[in-house]
TORZA-323033 format. One record per residue (C-alpha): residue in one letter; x, y, z. Coordinates in steps of 0.02 Angstrom, whole numbers, plus 50000, padded with zeros to 5 digits. Layout:
<pts>
{A {X Y Z}}
...
</pts>
This chain:
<pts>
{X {52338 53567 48458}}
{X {52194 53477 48525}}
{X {52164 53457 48678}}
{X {52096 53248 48707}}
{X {51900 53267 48778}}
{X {51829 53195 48946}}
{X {51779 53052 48822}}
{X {51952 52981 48773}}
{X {52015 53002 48942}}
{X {51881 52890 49003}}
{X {51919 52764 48872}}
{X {52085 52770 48942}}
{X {52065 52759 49120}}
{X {51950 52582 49066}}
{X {52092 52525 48967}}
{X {52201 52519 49074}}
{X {52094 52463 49223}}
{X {52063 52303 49112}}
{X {52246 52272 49096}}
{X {52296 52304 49251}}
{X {52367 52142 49327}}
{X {52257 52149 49507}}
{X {52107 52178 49434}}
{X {52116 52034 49306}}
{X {52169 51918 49474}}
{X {52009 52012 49569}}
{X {51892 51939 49428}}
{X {51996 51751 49427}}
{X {51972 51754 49622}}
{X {51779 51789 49603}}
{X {51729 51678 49469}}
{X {51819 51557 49535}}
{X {51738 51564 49722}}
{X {51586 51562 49612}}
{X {51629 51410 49527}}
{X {51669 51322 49675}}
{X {51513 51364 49801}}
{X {51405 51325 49649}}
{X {51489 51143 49633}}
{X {51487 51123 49833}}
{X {51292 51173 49800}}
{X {51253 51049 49671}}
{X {51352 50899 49775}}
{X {51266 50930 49921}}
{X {51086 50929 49833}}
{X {51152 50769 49720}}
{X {51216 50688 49893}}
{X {51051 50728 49995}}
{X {50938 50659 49857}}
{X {51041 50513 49809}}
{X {51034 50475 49991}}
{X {50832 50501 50012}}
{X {50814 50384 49848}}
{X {50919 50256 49940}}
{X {50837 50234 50074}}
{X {50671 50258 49991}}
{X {50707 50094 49904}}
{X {50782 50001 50046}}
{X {50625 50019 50145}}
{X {50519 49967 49994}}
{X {50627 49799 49957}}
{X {50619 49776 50147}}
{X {50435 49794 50153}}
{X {50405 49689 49973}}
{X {50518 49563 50083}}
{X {50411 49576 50230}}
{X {50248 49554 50098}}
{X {50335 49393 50006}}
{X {50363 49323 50192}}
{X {50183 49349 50249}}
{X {50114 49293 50085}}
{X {50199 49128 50080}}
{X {50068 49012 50151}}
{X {50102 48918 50313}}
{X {50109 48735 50269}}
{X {50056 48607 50399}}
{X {50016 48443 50410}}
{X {49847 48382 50326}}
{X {49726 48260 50413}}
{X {49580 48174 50316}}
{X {49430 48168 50410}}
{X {49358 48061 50271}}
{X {49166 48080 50192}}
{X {49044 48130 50317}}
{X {48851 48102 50268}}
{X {48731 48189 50377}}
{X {48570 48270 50394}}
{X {48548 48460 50394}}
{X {48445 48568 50509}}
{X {48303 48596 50359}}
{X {48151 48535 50431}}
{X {48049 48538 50279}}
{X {48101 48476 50158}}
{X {48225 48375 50233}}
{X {48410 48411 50157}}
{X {48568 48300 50196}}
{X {48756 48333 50149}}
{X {48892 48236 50083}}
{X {49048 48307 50114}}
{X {49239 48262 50126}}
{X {49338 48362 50261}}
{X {49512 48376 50297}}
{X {49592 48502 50426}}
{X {49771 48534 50408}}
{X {49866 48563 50575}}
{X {50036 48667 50617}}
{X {50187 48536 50615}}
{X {50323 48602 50721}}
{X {50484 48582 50666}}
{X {50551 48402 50707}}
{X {50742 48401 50786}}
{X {50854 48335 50647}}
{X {50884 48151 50693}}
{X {51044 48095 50724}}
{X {51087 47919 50676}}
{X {51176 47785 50770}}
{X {51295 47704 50689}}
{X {51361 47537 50736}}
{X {51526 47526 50838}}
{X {51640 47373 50747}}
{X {51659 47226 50843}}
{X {51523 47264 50979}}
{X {51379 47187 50884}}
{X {51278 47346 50882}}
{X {51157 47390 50755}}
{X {51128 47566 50715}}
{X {50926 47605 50721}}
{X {50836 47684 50605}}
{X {50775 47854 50655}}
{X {50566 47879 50651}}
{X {50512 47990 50512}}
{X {50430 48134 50597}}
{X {50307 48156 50489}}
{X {50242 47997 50520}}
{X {50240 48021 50714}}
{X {50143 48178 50690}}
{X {50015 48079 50582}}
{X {49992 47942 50720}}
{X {49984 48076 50856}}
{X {49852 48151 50759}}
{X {49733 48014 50735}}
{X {49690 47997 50923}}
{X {49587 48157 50906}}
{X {49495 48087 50737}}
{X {49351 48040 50824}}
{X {49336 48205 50919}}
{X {49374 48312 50782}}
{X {49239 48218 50663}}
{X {49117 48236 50800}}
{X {49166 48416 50806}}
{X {49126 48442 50611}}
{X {48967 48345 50632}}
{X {48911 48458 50765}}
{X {48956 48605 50643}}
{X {48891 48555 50458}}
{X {48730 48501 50533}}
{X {48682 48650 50638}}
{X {48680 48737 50476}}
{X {48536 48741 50344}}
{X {48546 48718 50143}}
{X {48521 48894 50123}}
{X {48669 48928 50231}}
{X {48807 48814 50165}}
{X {48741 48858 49989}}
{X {48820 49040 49999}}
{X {49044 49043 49980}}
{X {49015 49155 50139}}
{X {48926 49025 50224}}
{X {49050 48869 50193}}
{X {49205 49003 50251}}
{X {49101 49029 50409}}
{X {49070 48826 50447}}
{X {49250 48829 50421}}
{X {49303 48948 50524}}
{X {49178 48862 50662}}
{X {49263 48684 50625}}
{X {49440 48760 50644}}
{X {49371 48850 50816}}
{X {49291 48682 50870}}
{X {49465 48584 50825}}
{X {49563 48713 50899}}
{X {49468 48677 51056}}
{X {49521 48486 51057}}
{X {49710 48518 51014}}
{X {49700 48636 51184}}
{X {49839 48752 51106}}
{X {49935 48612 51076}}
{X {49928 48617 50892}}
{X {49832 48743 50779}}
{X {49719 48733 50643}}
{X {49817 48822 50489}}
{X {49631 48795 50366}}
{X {49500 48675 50332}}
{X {49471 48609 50169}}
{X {49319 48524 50091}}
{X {49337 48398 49937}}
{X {49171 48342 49899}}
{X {49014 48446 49949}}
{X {48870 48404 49892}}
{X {48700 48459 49967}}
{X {48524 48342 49910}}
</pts>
């Protein structure tokens, strides 16, 4: 009779170490711990990222907000100057400008108005409230003269050559709004000054 080799005995012993009940629960247990630290892995990287991406693009639609709120343009209220004619510092040959001006001003925000209305049987008349606007636009025209005599002072302390150049009209605006600024006494500010017609001869 035959006696088995070290070979079949080995076979054996690994036969029945794969059926054996607590070493099939051994490899359940460890793939299962696997399994689950490699989920809690991925969540947490997925949760961290999402996160970072969130508030990536919070603080760019806050700062786009910010942007839109600094780009809107600050609206005033405008006050013609009128046409101004007037000589320019050239000597020779002698150059004169025709310009229209306009500087537009900061309106502050008028206090809603609130109407009166008439009590029955006391004869009272309910008044009309002042457009505010309009108030602004009177208040405004006491410094015409002064401002005008500020843009005069400006425009014609410049030469040809000088008001000729886009860099050179920003700067005599820049000088009116300075000048203006000076009347108004931090009252009201000049938002920009505008020039319609501008013509140089």
């Amino acid at each position: 009779m035959a006696k088995p080799t070290q070979e079949n005995t080995n076979d054996k012993d690994i036969k029945q170490e794969g059926n054996n009940p607590s070493f099939i629960l051994i490899n359940i247990v460890t793939t299962t711990i696997v399994c689950i630290i490699f989920i809690g892995v991925s969540y947490f990287l997925q949760s961290n990222l999402l996160s970072t991406q969130l508030k990536s693009i919070t603080l760019q639609e806050s700062a786009e907000d910010e942007s839109e709120q600094l780009d809107k343009p600050e609206r005033g209220i405008v006050l013609d100057l009128g046409d101004f004619t007037m000589n320019l510092s050239d000597i020779q040959p002698r150059r004169y400008l025709k310009a229209n001006v306009a500087v537009e001003v900061t309106n502050p925000m008028p206090e809603p108005a609130v109407e009166e209305k008439s009590s029955g049987g006391h004869g009272g008349h309910g008044a009309a409230a002042p457009d505010p606007k309009k108030a602004l636009i009177e208040e405004m025209e006491q410094y015409k003269p002064a401002i005008r005599d500020a843009v005069i002072t400006v425009l014609t302390s410049k030469t040809s050559d000088e008001l000729a150049t886009t860099a050179g009209k920003e700067l005599a605006k820049q000088q009116i709004a300075e000048a203006v600024n000076g009347i108004f006494d931090g009252e009201r500010e000049v938002i920009r000054v505008s020039f319609g017609q501008f013509i140089m001869q």
